[in-house]
C-alpha positions in Angstrom: 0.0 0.0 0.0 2.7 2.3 0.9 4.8 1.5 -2.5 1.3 2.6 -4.4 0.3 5.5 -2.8 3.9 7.0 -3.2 4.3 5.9 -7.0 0.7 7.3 -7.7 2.3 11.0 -5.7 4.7 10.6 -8.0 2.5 10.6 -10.9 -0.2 13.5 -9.6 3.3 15.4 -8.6 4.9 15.3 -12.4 0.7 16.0 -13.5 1.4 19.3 -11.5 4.0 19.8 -12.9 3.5 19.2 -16.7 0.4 21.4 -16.3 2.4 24.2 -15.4 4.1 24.1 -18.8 1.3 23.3 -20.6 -0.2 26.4 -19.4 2.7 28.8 -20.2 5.3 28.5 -17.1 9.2 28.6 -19.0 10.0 25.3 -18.6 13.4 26.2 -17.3 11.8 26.7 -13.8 12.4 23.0 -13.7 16.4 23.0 -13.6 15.9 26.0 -10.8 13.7 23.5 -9.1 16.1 20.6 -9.2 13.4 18.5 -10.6 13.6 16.1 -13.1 11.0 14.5 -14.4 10.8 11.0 -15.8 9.1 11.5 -18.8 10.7 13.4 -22.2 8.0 16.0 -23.0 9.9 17.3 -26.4 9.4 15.2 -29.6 5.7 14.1 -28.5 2.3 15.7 -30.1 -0.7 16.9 -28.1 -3.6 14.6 -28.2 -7.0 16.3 -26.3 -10.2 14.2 -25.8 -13.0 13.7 -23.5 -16.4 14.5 -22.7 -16.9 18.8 -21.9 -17.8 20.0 -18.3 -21.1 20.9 -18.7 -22.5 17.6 -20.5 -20.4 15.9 -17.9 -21.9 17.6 -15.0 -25.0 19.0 -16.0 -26.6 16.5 -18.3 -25.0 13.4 -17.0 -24.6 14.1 -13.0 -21.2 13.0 -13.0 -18.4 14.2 -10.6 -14.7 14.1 -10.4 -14.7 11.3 -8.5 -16.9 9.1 -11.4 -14.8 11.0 -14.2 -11.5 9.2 -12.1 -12.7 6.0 -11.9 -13.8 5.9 -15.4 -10.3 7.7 -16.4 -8.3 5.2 -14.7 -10.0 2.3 -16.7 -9.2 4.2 -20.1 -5.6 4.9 -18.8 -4.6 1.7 -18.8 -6.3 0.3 -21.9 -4.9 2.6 -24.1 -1.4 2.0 -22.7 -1.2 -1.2 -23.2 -3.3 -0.6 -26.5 -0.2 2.1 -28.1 2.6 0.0 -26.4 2.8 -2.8 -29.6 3.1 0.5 -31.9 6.0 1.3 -30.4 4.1 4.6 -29.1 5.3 6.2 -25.7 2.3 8.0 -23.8 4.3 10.0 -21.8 1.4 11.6 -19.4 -2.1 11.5 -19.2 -3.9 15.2 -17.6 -7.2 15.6 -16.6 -9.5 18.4 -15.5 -7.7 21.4 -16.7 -9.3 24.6 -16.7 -12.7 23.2 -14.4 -12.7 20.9 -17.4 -13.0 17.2 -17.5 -10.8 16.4 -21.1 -8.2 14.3 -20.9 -4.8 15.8 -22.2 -2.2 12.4 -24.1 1.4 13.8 -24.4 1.9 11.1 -26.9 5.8 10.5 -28.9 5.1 9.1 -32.3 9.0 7.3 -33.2 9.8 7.1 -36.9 9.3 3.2 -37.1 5.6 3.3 -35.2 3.7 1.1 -36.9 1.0 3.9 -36.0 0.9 7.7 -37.7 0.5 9.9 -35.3 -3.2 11.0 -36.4 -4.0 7.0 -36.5 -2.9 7.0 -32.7 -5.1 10.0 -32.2 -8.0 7.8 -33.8 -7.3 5.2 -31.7 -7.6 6.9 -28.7 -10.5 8.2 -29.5 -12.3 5.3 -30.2 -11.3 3.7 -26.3 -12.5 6.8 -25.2 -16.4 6.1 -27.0 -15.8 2.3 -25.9 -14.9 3.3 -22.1 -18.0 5.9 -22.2 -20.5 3.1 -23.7 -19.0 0.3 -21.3 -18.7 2.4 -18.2 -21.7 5.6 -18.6 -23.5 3.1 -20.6 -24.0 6.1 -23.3 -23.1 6.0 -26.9 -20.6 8.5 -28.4 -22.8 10.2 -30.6 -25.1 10.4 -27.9 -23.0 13.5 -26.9 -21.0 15.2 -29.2 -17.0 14.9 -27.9 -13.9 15.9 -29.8 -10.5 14.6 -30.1 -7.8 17.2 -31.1 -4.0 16.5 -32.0 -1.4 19.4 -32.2 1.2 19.4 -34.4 4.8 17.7 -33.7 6.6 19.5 -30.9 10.4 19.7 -30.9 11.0 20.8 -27.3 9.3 21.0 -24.2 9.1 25.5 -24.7 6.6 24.1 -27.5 4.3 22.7 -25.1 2.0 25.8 -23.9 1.6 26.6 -28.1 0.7 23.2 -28.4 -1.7 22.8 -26.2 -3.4 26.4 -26.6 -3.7 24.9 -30.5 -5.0 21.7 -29.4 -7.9 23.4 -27.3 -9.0 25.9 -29.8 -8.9 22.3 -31.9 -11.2 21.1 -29.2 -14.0 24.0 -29.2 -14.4 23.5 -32.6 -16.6 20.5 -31.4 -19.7 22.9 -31.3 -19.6 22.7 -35.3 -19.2 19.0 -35.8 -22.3 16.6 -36.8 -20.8 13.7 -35.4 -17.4 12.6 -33.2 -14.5 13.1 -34.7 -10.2 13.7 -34.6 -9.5 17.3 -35.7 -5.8 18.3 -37.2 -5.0 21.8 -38.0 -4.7 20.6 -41.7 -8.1 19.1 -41.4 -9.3 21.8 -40.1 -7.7 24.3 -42.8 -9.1 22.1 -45.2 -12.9 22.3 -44.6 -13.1 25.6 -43.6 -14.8 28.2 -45.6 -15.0 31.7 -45.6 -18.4 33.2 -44.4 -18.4 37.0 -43.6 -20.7 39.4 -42.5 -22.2 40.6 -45.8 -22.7 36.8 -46.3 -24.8 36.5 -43.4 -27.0 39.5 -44.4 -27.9 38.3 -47.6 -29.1 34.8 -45.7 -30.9 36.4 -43.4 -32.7 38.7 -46.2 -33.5 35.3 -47.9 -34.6 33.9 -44.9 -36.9 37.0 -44.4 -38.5 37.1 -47.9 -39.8 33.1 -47.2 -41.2 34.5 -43.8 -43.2 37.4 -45.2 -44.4 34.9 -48.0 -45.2 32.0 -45.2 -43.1 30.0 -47.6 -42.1 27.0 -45.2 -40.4 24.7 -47.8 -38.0 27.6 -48.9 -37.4 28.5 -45.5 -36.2 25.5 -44.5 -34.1 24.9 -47.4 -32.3 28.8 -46.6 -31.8 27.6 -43.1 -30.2 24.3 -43.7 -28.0 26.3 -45.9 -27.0 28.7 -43.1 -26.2 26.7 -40.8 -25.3 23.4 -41.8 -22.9 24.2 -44.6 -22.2 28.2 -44.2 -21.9 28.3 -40.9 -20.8 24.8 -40.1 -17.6 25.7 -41.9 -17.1 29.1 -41.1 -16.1 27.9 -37.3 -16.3 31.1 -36.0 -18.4 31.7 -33.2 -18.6 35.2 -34.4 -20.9 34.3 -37.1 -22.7 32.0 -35.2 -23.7 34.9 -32.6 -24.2 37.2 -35.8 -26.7 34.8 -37.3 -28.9 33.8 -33.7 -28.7 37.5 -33.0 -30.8 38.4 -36.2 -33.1 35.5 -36.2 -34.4 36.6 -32.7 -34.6 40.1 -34.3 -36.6 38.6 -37.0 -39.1 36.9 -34.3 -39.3 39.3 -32.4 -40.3 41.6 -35.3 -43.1 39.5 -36.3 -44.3 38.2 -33.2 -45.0 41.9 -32.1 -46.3 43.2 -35.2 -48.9 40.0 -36.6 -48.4 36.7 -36.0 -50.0 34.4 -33.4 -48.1 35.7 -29.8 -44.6 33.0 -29.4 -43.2 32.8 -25.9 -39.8 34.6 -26.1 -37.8 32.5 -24.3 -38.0 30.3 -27.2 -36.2 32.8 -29.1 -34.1 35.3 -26.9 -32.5 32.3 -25.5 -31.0 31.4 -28.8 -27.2 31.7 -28.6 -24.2 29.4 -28.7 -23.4 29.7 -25.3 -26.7 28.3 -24.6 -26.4 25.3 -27.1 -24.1 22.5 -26.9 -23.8 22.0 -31.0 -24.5 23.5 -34.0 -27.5 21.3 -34.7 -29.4 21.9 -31.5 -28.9 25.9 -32.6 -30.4 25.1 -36.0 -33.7 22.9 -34.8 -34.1 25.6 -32.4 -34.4 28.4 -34.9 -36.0 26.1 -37.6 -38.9 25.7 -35.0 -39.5 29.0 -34.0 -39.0 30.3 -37.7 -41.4 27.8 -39.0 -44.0 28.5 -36.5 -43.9 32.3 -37.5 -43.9 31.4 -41.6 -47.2 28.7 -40.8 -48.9 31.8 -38.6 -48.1 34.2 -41.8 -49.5 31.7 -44.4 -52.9 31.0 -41.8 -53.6 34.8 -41.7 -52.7 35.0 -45.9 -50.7 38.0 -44.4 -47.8 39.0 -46.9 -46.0 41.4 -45.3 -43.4 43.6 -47.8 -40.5 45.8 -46.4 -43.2 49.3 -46.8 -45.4 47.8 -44.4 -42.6 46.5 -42.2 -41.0 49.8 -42.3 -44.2 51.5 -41.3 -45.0 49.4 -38.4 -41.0 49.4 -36.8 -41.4 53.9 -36.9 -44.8 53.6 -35.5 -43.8 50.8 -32.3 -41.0 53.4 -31.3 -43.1 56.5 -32.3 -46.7 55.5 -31.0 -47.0 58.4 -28.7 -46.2 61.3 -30.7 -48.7 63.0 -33.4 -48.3 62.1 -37.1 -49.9 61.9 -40.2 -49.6 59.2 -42.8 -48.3 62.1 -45.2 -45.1 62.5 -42.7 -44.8 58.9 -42.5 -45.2 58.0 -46.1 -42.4 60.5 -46.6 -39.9 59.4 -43.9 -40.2 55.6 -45.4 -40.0 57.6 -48.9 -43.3 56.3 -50.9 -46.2 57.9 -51.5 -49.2 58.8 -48.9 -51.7 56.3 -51.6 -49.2 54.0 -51.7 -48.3 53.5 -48.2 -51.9 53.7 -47.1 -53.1 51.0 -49.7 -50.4 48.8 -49.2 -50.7 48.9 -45.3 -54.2 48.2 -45.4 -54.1 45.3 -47.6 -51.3 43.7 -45.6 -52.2 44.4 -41.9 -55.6 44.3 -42.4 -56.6 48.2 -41.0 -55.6 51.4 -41.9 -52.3 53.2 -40.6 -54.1 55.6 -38.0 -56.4 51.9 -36.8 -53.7 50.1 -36.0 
């Protein structure tokens, strides 16, 4: 008992220790130290995995103490799993940063009978098999993300590496299924989707709502998000595009449609959403709710109209005349008054 407790010190004291690097301490702090460690933490690559904190904790009730157990299982597997390749796993990390991923310093010789990105793969299907076996869930269950860094030369690489191998990691918010991410994969699928991009969905998307058109809107939004956005992986745009659908509800719940609780909507944002998919049935719902209420009332509601009613919810309580409004949206009295009649369903001073 003693000989186990002090070897597994050992092991929590060079964990410590590694994490310091990792997370940016000059690695020369060791030699002032005096400490050596056992392990050779240049000439390795970066392997990330596991299952994030908040569908470990939240959704799964899970605690350090169950993520141990079930770590300590998939520790030795996968050791004596890489040993035949002729792979050194130098360290295994977990919980980093209140998280519960597991962090594989992994050295990848020239004669492995295993690539490096092969090794990755490998430990990344233990890691669904120890989940399934252990948790009793299946990997796609839960989306989880293996990451592999580049090859480091020296241990000064380490803190790069790893800051690589976690952006790597939180790209698993864009993926459909489980999967090993590179930074030549990832270079490779993504595409560039900017802000004038976005706009023009989101017009798009617009035009099927005023026009109750539920086929188109759904083929606009499966665009959007699972092909522009999905390969943007930017955040960014993800934030961009939630932000202006819960402008667009918002907009048309107040103005005609049948009254939509707005929680459904103002709660739409990544930070709120595990994946991109849960983010796109989430605003696919509330979107085609508002395009079915459009089509019931045979409401089609054009930009005039839409212009008219946005001045007159901000203006309601000052004195106007439809010639002063017609001329700030820049038609003509007739035209406004026509138009908003035909498409509300009541004259400009009714409503």
């Amino acid at each position: 008992l003693s000989m186990k407790y002090s070897l597994t010190n050992q092991r929590m004291a060079q964990s410590m220790v590694v994490n310091e690097v990792l997370f940016g301490q000059d690695p020369s702090f060791l030699d002032e130290m005096g400490v050596t460690l056992n392990t050779d933490l240049s000439d390795c690559f970066i392997c990330l995995t596991g299952i994030p904190r908040k569908i470990c904790n939240d959704l799964l009730n899970k605690d350090l103490g169950d993520f141990l157990a079930m770590y300590e299982g998939f520790r030795e597997d996968i050791l004596r799993e890489l040993g035949p390749h002729g792979i050194a796993l130098n360290m295994i990390l977990v919980k980093f940063d209140r998280s519960k991923r597991i962090c594989c310093l992994m050295t990848v010789p020239p004669n492995s009978t295993l690539a490096a990105e092969e090794a990755a793969w490998l430990i990344h299907r233990h890691l669904e098999q120890t989940y399934r076996e252990r948790w009793g869930i299946d990997s796609t269950d839960y989306p989880f993300f293996t990451a592999l860094s580049d090859h480091l030369d020296s241990p000064a690489q380490l803190h790069a590496g790893f800051e690589a191998a976690r952006t790597l990691t939180g790209l698993s918010y864009f993926a459909e299924r489980p999967e090993v991410m590179t930074r030549r994969s990832y270079q490779e699928r993504r595409k560039p989707f900017d802000s004038r991009m976005l706009a023009q969905s989101l017009q798009d998307i617009e035009r099927c709502l005023l026009r109750g058109d539920c086929e188109k809107l759904e083929q606009e939004l499966k665009k959007l998000f699972l092909q522009d956005l999905r390969h943007s992986f930017s955040f960014q745009m993800c934030d961009y595009a939630l932000a202006g659908i819960n402008r667009l509800v918002s907009r048309y719940n107040d103005i005609f449609l049948a009254r939509i609780d707005p929680a459904r909507f103002e709660g739409l944002a990544t930070r709120n959403r595990l994946n991109l998919l849960d983010s796109y049935e989430e605003a696919r719902s509330v979107l085609l709710e508002c395009a079915r209420a459009s089509r019931k009332t045979g409401l089609s509601v054009g930009p005039v109209t839409l212009e008219a009613v946005q001045y007159l919810r901000v203006h309601y309580a000052e004195p106007f005349t439809v010639r002063q409004l017609a001329q700030h949206i820049g038609v003509s009295p007739n035209y406004l008054s026509s138009t908003f009649n035909e498409e509300v369903g009541e004259s400009v001073p009714e409503y």
